[in-house]
N, C-alpha and C positions, 0 to 999 in steps of 0.2 A: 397282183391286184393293181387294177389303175388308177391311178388317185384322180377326182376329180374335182378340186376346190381350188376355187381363185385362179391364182397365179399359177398353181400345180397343175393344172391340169397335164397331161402325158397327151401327146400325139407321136404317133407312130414314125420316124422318117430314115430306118435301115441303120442306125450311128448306135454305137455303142454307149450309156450312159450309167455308169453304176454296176448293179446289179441282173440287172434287162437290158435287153436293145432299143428300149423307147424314151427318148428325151422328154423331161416337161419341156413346157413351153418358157420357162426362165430360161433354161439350157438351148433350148433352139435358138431363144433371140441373142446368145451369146457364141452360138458356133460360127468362127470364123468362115468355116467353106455355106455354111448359109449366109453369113452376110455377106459375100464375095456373089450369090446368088442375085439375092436380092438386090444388092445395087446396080447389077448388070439389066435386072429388070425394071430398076424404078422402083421398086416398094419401101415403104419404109418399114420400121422394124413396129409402129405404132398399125400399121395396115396388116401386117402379120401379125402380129398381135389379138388384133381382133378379129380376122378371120380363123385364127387356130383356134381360138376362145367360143367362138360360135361353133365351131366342128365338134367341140369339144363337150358343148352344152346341149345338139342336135343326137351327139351320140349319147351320153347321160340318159337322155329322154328315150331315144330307140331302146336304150336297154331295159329300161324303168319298163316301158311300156309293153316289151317281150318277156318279158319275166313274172308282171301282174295277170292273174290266171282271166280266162273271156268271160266276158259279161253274160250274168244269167246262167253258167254253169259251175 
């Protein structure tokens, strides 16, 4: 199950976390070989943040919206 509230949200990125292979998003902005990433790029951990945050609320919605049966049938 992927949790997707707040600070929880889960994005997918190959690491081992727990139980599954997908990190929240607490846990990615705290993986050191991601921040060793990101600062080679410039990002800060507040720019990830919000772009994992929006991925995360875009896929919410794509799944919300493939799961609700079509209109009129």
């Amino acid at each position: 199950m992927i949790a997707l509230f707040s600070s929880e949200y889960c994005c997918s990125v190959g690491a081992t976390a727990g139980k599954n292979d997908e990190l929240t998003i607490t846990e990615a902005l705290r993986d050191p070989l991601i921040a060793i990433v990101m600062r080679a790029d410039g990002v800060t951990s507040e720019e990830f943040k919000r772009l994992l945050e929006a991925a995360a609320r875009e896929l919410k919605a794509n799944l919300a919206n493939s799961s609700s049966p079509p209109a009129g049938g």
